[in-house]
Each structure stands twice: as structure tokens, then as C-alpha cells.
C-alpha positions in Angstrom: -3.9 0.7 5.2 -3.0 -2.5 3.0 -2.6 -1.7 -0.3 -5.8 -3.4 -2.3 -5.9 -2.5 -6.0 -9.6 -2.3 -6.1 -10.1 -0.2 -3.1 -9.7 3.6 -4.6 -8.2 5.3 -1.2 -5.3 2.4 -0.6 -3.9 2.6 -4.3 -3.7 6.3 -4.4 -1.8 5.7 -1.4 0.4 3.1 -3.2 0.8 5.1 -6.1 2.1 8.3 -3.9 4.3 5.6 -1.6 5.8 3.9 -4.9 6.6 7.4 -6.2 8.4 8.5 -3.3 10.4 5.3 -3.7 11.1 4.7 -7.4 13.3 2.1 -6.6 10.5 0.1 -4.7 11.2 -3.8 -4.7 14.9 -3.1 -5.7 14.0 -2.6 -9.6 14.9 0.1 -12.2 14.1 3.4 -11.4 10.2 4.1 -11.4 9.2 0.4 -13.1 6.8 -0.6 -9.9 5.5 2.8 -10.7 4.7 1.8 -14.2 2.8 -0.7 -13.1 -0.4 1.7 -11.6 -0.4 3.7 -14.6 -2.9 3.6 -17.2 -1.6 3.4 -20.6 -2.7 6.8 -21.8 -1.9 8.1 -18.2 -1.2 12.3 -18.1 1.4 13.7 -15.8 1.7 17.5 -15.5 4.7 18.7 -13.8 4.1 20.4 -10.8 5.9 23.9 -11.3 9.3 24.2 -13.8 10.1 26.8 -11.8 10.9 24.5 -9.2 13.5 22.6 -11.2 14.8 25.6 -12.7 13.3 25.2 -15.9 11.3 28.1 -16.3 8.3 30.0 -14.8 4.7 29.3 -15.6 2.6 25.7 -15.2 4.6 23.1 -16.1 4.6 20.3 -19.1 2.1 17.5 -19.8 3.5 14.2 -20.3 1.9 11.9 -21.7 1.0 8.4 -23.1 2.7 6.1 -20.0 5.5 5.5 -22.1 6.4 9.3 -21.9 5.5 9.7 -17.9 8.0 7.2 -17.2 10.7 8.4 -19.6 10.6 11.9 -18.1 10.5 10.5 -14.3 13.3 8.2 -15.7 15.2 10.7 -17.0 14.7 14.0 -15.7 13.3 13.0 -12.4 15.7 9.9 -11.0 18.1 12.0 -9.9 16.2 14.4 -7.7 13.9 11.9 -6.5 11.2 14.2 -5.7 8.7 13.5 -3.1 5.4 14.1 -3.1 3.4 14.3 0.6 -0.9 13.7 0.6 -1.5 16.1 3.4 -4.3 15.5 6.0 -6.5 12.8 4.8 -9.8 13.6 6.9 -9.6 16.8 4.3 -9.5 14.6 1.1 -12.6 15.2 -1.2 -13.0 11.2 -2.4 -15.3 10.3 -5.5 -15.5 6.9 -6.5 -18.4 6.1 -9.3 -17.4 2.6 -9.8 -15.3 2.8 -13.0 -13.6 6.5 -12.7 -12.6 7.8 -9.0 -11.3 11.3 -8.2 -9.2 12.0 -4.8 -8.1 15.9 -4.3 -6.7 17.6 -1.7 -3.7 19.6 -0.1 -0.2 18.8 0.5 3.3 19.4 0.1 5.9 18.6 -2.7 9.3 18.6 -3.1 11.2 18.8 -6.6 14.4 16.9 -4.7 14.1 14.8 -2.3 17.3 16.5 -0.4 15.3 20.1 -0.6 14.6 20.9 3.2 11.1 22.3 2.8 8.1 21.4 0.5 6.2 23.4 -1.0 2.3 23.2 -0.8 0.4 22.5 -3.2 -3.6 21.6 -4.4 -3.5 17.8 -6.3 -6.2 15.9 -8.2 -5.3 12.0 -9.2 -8.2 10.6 -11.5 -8.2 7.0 -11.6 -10.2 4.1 -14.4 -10.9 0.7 -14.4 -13.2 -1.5 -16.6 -15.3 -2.6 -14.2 -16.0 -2.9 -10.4 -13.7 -5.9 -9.4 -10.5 -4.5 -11.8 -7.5 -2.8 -10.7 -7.8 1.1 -10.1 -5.2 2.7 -12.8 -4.3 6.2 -12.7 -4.9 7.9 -15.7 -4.5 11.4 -15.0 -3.1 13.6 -12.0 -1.5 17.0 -11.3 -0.7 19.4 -8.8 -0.4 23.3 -8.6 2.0 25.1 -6.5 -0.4 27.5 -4.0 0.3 30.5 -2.6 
């Protein structure tokens, strides 16, 4: 699917595809990123334990500013990658100016680790009106079981 930033499905999917790739387009680390994020975006890590930093749920981080100075500096060198799962088992919501996609997949805290782990994820997404650009404004994942 093309990526159309006013279709809800194809820029969650650019949003997961330009995280994978934070150096999409040949720029600094995580800027193309930047550029789908709300300004008071929250990112919660997925699992410190995963990074070594501890057990228990990871840290929020937020406004944007902070998400990308924590991606740019804590994250750039591990590249972690982040994998949507099955998406016939997505559960979609789109009301127009706030959409909601959750579902199942994996994640890896580095990009060389061999295996990810799975995980449950929720993105939330605004926009000011029907014909704007979705911006994600909130999204988190939990390591399962």
C-alpha cells in the first residue's frame, strides 16, 4: 500500500517502515520520523529490561522533542525494529479526527538481536479535520508472555 497521509492504515504503516529505517531518505538519524509525530506525541518504551535498563514497564517520553531525543540518543545505535504482525488481525478505528490501530507483533530492542519478542501495541493517531495529515500522538507496546 502507497503511503497516503490521510488514509489511517497506510501511515501507520509509514510510521512503523520509517522507524525501522531511521535513516530513511539519507537524513539524520530518525528526522523523516519526526515528521509523523504530533507535537505532544507519547512514546513508552517497550520493556527496559530489554535494553538492560531495568525490569518493570518502561519510560514515557514525551513532548516530540523528547521522543526523538531519546530515539536519537539512546536508540540510534541499536536500531531497533519494530514488526506489525498479521494485519487481517488488526482491530482499526478511525472516527474521522482520532484513529486507533492495535494488534500483535514482534519487537526487537537491536536490530542485530536474532529473535523478537512479541508483543501487544496500540498507535493513536489526530488530525484536525478529515482531509489533514494523520499524526501519531500516542503509541506503546507491552512485551507478552
Amino acid at each position: 500500500m502507497a503511503y497516503v497521509t490521510t488514509d489511517l492504515v497506510s501511515t501507520l504503516l509509514e510510521v512503523i517502515r520509517r522507524f525501522n529505517d531511521p535513516l530513511d531518505g539519507g537524513r539524520d538519524y530518525y528526522d523523516s520520523y519526526g515528521e509523523l509525530l504530533d507535537p505532544n506525541t507519547e512514546m513508552k518504551e517497550v520493556d527496559p529490561t530489554l535494553s538492560g535498563s531495568g525490569p518493570g514497564p518502561g519510560r514515557s517520553h514525551n513532548p516530540k522533542s523528547e521522543v526523538l531525543n531519546y530515539l536519537k540518543t539512546s536508540q540510534k545505535t541499536k536500531i531497533p525494529q519494530f514488526n506489525e504482525g498479521d494485519h487481517n488481525s488488526w482491530n482499526v478505528a478511525d472516527a474521522g479526527t482520532i484513529g486507533i490501530v492495535s494488534g500483535t507483533g514482534t519487537y526487537k530492542d537491536k536490530s542485530s538481536d536474532k529473535d523478537g519478542k512479541p508483543v501487544k501495541y496500540c498507535f493513536v493517531f489526530k488530525r484536525a479535520d478529515r482531509n489533514a495529515n494523520w499524526l501519531l500522538t500516542v503509541s506503546f507496546a507491552s512485551l507478552l508472555p
